[in-house]
C-alpha positions in Angstrom: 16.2 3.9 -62.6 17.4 1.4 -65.2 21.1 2.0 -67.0 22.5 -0.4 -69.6 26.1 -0.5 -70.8 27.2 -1.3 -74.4 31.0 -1.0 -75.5 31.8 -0.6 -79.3 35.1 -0.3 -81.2 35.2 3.1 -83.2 35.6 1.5 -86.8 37.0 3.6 -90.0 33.7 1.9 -92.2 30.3 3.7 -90.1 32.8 7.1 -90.6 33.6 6.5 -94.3 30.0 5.3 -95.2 29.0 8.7 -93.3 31.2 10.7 -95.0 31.3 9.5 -98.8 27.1 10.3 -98.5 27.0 13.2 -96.4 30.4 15.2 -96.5 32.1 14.3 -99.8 34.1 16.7 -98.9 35.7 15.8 -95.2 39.3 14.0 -94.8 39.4 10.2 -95.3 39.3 8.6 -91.7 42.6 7.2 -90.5 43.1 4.7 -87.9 44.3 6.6 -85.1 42.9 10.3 -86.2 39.9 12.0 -84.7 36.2 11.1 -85.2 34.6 14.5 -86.6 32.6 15.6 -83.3 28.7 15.0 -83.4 29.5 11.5 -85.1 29.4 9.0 -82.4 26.0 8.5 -83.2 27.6 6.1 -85.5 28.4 3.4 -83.2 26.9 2.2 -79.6 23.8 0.8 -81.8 21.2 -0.9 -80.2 20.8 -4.7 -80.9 16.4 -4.9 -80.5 14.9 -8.0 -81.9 11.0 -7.1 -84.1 9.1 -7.6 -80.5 11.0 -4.7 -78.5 9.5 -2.4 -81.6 7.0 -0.2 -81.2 3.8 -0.3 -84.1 6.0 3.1 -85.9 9.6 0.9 -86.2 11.4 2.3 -82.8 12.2 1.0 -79.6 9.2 0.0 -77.2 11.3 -1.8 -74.6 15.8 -0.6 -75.1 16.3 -1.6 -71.5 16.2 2.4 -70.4 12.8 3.7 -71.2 10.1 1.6 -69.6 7.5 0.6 -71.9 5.3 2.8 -72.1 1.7 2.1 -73.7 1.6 4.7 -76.7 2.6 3.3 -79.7 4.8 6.5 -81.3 7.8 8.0 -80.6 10.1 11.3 -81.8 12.8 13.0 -81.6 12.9 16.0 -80.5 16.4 17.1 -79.6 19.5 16.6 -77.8 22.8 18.8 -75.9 26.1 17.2 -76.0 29.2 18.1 -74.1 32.7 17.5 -75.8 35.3 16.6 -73.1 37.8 15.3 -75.3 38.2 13.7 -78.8 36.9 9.8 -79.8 39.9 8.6 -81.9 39.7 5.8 -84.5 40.7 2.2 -82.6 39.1 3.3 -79.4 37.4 0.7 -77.7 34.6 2.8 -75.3 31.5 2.3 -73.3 28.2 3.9 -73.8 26.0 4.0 -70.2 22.5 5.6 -70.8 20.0 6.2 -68.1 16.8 7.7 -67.3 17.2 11.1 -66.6 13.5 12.1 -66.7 10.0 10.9 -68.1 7.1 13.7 -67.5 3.7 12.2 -68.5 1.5 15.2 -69.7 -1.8 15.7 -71.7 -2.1 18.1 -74.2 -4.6 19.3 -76.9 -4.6 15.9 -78.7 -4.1 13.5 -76.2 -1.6 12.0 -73.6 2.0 13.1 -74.1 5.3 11.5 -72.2 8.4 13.3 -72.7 11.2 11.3 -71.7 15.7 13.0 -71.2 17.8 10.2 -71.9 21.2 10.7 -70.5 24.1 9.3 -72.3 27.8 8.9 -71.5 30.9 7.8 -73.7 34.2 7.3 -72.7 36.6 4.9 -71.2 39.6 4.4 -68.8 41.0 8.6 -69.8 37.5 9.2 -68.6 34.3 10.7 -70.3 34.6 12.1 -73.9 31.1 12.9 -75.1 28.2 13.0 -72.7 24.6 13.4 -74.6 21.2 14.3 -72.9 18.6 12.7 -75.6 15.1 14.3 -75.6 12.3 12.2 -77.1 8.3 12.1 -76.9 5.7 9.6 -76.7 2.7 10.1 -78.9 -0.7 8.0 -79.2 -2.1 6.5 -82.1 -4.1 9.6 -83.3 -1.8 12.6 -85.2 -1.4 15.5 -83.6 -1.8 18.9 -85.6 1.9 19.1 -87.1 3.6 22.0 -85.3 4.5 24.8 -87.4 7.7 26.5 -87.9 8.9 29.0 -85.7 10.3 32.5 -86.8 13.5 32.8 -88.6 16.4 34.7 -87.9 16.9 38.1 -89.2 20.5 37.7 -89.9 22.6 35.0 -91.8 25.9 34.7 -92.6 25.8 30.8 -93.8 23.2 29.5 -96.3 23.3 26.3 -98.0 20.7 24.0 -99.9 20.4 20.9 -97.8 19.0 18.8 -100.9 18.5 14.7 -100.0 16.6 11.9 -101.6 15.3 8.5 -100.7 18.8 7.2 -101.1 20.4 9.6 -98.0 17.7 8.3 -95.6 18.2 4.7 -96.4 21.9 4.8 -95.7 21.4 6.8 -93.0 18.5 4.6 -91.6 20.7 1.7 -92.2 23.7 3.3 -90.6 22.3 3.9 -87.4 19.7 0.7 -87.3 17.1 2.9 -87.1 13.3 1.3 -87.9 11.5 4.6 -87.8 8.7 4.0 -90.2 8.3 7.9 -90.8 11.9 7.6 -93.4 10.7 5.1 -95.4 7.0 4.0 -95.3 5.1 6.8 -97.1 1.5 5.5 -96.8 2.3 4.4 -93.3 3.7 8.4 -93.0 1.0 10.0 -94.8 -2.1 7.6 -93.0 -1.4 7.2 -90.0 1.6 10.1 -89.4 -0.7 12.5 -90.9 2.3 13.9 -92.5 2.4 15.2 -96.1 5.8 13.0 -97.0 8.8 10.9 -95.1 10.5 12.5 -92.4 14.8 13.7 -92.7 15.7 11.9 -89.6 16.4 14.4 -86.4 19.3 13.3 -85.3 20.8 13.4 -89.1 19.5 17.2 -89.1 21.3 17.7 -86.0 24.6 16.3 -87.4 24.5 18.0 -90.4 23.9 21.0 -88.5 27.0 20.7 -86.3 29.0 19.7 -89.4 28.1 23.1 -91.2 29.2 25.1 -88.0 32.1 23.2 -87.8 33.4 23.1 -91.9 32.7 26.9 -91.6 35.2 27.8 -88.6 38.3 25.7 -89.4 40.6 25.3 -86.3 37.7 25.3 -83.9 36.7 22.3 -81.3 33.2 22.3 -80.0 32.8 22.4 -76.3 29.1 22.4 -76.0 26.3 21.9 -79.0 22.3 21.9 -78.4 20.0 21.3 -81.0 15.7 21.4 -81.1 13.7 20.2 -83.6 10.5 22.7 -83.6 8.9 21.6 -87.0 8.9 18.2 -89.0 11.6 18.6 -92.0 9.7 16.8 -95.1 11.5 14.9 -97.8 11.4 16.2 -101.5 10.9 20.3 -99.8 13.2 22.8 -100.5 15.1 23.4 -97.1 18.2 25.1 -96.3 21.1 24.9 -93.6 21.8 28.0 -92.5 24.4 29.9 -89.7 26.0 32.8 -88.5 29.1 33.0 -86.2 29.1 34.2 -82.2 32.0 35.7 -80.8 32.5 31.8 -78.7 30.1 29.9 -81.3 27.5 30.2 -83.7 23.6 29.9 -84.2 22.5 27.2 -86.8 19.1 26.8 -88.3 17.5 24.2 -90.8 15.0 26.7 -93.0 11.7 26.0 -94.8 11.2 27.9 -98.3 9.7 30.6 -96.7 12.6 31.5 -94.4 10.6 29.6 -91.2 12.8 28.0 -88.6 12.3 23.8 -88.8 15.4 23.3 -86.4 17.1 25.6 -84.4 20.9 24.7 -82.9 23.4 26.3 -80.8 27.5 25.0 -80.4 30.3 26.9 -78.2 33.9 26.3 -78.9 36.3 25.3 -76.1 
């Protein structure tokens, strides 16, 4: 089972660029303050040359997943565990391994799902650990999967509204080549999608950030998002919520109320 190692200094500039397109709104990092939880996705970025690309724009061969012969690859969801905060100075490690790869075939084709497992921290021990889910597609589009029900109840509901500009910087931000955020005939031709893709991840974090902007005080202990549906640029979606007694329920919403991305986080 193959584990790499890369150690990054937590920088004020990936949290500022985050925050002055994402969450106008959010304190000014600081050296020596907190890194808002979910947003270490900021840093630890891979260094691939063109050749370790896959035909779509992501990694083919990171040193963790083996190379495996389908040429596209997804996101489709991820559970992190807060152990304690990332602060602003930090020098950390990031070890990822292969936690599981389950080669399948479904309706259209082969399928390999593949767990990353992820771990940040540094001589205090862990602070975030990640499990990463992604999936291996081949060269023919699946039927898109459709939304799944939404919830009955809300108590959170905002207009998640971005444009071509938001998945640039956010592309750019995390070095991330994905194809399906910026290539529209490339999206629409061979995706078989009807527009470019919000990144998951960024879905994910904006999720977390609404749960967390709406319960002031609170410290996520566990968060768990899945992506169930593609969420298309330039359609009207929405982030949406509603508080637990230890947490809350998140959901990114299509027009018609249908569930695109569903999300769970537990305060410590």
């Amino acid at each position: 089972m193959s584990t790499i190692t890369r150690t990054d200094t937590i920088r004020l500039w990936p949290a500022r660029a985050y925050r002055d397109t994402f969450a106008p709104d959010d304190p000014e990092p600081v050296e020596g303050g907190a890194l808002p939880p979910g947003r270490h996705g900021l840093y630890f970025l891979p260094d691939l040359g063109l050749d370790a690309l896959r035909p779509d724009g992501t990694p083919a061969r990171d040193g963790v997943v083996p190379d495996i012969d389908l040429p596209r690859r997804l996101f489709a969801g991820e559970e992190m565990t807060f152990h304690r905060p990332i602060r602003y100075g930090e020098t950390l490690d990031l070890t990822a391994t292969l936690d599981r790869m389950d080669d399948k075939r479904g309706r259209s084709g082969r399928l390999v799902f593949v767990t990353i497992a992820r771990t940040i921290g540094g001589p205090d021990g862990p602070a975030v650990t990640v499990r990463q889910h992604d999936v291996f597609l081949g060269p023919t589009a699946p039927a898109r999967p459709q939304p799944g029900p939404g919830p009955a109840e809300l108590t959170w509901d905002e207009p998640l509204e971005l444009g071509p500009v938001h998945l640039f910087r956010y592309s750019a931000l995390t070095y991330n080549s994905h194809l399906v955020h910026y290539n529209d005939p490339w999206t629409r031709e061979v995706e078989g999608q009807p527009g470019l893709l919000v990144h998951g991840p960024l879905t994910s974090m904006l999720l977390l950030d609404l749960a967390l902007r709406r319960s002031p005080g609170r410290t996520p202990a566990t968060y768990s998002m899945r992506a169930l549906a593609p969420v298309h640029l330039g359609t009207p979606v929405r982030l949406a919520g509603r508080p637990e007694p230890d947490g809350a329920r998140l959901w990114v919403l299509d027009a018609d109320g249908g569930a695109l991305v569903s999300a769970e986080v537990r305060f410590a």
